[in-house]
Steps between C-alpha positions, in 0.01 A plus 500: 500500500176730479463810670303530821320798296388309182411178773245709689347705133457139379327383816254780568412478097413148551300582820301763283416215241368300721243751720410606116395079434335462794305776542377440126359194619325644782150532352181444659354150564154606341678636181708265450381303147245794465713575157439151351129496555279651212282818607208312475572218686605717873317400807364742708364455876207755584300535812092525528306544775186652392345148413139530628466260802110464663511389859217459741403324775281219549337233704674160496314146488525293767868337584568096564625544898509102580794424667678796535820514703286713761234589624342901514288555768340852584303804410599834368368805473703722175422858413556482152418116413219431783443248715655110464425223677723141521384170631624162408378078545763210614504153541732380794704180512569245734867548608480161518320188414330218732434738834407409852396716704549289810285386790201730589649839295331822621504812319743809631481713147510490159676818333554612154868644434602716230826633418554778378713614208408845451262844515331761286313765623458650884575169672473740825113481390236227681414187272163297596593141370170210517617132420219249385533123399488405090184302472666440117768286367834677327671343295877520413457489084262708509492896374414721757418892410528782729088588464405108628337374779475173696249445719509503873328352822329807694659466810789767584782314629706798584450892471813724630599855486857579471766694372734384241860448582733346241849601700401395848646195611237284755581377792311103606594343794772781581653440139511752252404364141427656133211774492191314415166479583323349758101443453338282800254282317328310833473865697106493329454125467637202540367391233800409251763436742260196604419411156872462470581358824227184435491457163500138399818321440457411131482923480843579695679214287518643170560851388235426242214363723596848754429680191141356449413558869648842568487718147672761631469925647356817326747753688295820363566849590221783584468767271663788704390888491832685514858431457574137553798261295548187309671261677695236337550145679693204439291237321720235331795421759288298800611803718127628466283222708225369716623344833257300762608564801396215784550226761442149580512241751795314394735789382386776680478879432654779276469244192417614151464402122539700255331540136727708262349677201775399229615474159286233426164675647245628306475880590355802276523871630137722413526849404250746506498880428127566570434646146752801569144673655783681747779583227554846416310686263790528224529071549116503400519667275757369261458158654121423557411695195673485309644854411835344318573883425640508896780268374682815412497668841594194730458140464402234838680166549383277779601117586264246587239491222496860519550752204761470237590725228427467100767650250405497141734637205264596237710660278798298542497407111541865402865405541533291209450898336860527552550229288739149590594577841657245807409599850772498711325587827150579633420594811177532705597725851200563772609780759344485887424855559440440878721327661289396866697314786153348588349317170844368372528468115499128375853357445455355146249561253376296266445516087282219269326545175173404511258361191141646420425151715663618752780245493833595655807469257880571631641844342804347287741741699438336804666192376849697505427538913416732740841675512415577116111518524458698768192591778712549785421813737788719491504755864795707355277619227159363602381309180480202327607395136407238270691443185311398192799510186395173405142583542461758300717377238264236465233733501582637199542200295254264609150639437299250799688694781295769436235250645688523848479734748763545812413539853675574802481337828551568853627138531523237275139321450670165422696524858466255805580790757253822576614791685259840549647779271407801330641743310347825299691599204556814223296475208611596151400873601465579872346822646775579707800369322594706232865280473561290182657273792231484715232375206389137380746490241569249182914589356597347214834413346523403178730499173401521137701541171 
């Protein structure tokens, strides 16, 4: 039999061994197989952010608004981006088909409803709003741009003054329902609500004859002089409607019919910014002319057909100096110097490559998703992000890229929904912002032999 001695001088030289074996194999992950690739052939990842990026602002064309998801109604009155004014045409349905209005109907009121979704702005600011009867057909197919007009008979049907509130609930009839709208279109005339009331029966028995007779409302706001807000309503869920209020011999009073703006309605939202006369002098002058030299200080971004920003890489191909090289990430960041609890920032940008005929093309990294692509506001650190690896690997391959430029969007220009937003960004050198972190910056990953 051993000796409890020699037992335990065997086991802790075993022990010893095996720390020795296993910390030899301890090495680290990004050495490992180092030793069995030639000099030559090592990869190395570098960093570059000095890549000269040009970004100013401009004026965007006019954006398709037909059938949008809602409607914005209201004036606005910005300090930095000027004045803005929304108004917006609809057809109305027949809820429906093959109506009678009974024996001997009489008029009580006819009154145009409109539900709201949501506010920009001072909605603690007066809005004048003037309604007028489409003397013009719409039609469903048919493009509709936020710079149209239809025309209109001359008579005012209604003309109110109110202020705007999204949150309050309204109470009809001692019953509280969703904030909307309420415009009385028989307080001035009669006029439609009798149009309505007698048309012939052929009219109130198709959808598509109802069409013909009545072609629809111009809702448009007045221009304000100070303050004011965007308001968004429901346009695409029948909430939003025209209801005839009346009575008749055979059925008595409090009846009503009601004609639903829907899905199926032709509708088109008009936008207009009265040439930015009342934006600030810095907007004029990188905006309205033209001084693209601006772009480095700060850089404007307004929804609605309003002003987008252009981003050119002009010396992109300087990379291929370095020799074969694979990008492994590019980043574009934006940082929102000003965070203001009154003109929110917009929610989601929006990035397309655009021909020399103007022709939007999708940026290949938008394909792997928004999660990847980026454009969404971020409070923590107030900026956005767009990631263009793909992009710019691209870029330096195929030579008719360079015959793209990118632009950024306050909202997508190939959306069916328009909210107000605005947002006023870092250039590539601000004034004030001497931070690497606080500049419109390109960083650049990439890995050559």
């Amino acid at each position: 039999m051993r000796s409890r001695p020699k037992l335990l001088l065997r086991s802790f030289w075993i022990s010893l061994l095996i720390i020795f074996i296993v910390a030899s194999c301890k090495k680290d992950p990004y050495e490992l197989g180092l030793d069995l690739v030639p000099p030559t052939d090592t990869l190395y990842v570098d960093l570059i952010d000095t890549i000269t990026v040009q970004a100013y602002s401009v004026i965007e064309d006019s954006i398709r608004t037909d059938e949008m998801n809602s409607f914005v109604l209201g004036s606005i009155m910005d300090p930095i981006f000027g004045k803005t004014t929304a108004s917006f045409y609809t057809q109305f349905l027949l809820s429906s088909e093959e109506v009678d209005f009974g024996v001997n109907p009489q008029l009580d009121s006819l009154v145009l409803m409109l539900y709201y979704s949501d506010g920009y702005g001072d909605t603690n600011t007066l809005q004048q709003i003037r309604v007028f009867e489409m003397s013009e057909d719409l039609i469903f197919d048919s493009s509709y741009y936020s710079n149209q007009s239809v025309g209109t008979y001359g008579l005012e049907l209604g003309n109110i003054t109110y202020m705007p509130r999204p949150h309050d609930s309204v109470t009809i009839e001692g019953i509280k329902v969703a904030p909307h709208l309420r415009i009385n279109l028989s307080n001035k005339t009669n006029y439609l609500g009798n149009k309505i009331l007698f048309a012939p029966d052929e009219v109130m028995a198709k959808t598509a004859e109802f069409l013909k007779f009545f072609k629809g409302l111009y809702v448009e706001a007045v221009p304000t002089t100070s303050r004011g807000a965007l308001v968004n309503f429901a346009s695409s869920d029948g909430l939003s409607a025209m209801i005839l209020y009346f009575h008749n011999e055979d059925k008595g009073d409090s009846l009503h019919f009601t004609m639903p703006i829907d899905v199926v309605a032709a509708r088109f939202n008009t936008f207009n910014h009265h040439g930015y006369q009342d934006a600030s002098p810095e907007f004029k002058q990188q905006v309205l002319y033209h001084d693209t030299t601006l772009g480095k200080n700060q850089l404007f971004l307004q929804t609605m057909g309003g002003v987008k920003i252009k981003i050119r890489l002009p010396y992109i191909k300087s990379l291929k100096e370095l020799g074969p090289i694979a990008v492994n990430s590019a980043v574009l960041s934006f940082k929102n110097p000003n965070p203001d609890t009154t003109w929110h920032p917009p929610t989601q940008l929006a990035m397309y490559k655009v021909d020399t005929a103007g022709k939007l093309g999708v940026v290949i990294d938008e394909l792997e998703g928004t999660d990847y692509f980026g454009g969404s506001y971020d409070k923590d650190g107030r900026a956005y992000w767009f990631r263009l690896t793909r992009h710019i690997q691209r870029m330096l391959i195929v030579d008719t890229l360079e015959n793209y430029d990118l632009y950024v969007y306050a909202s997508s220009p190939l959306s069916k929904t328009s909210y107000a937003n605005r947002v006023i960004l870092n250039g590539t050198n601000p004034f004030f912002s001497p931070s690497s972190g606080d500049k419109l910056n390109l960083r650049i990953t990439y890995t050559k032999k």
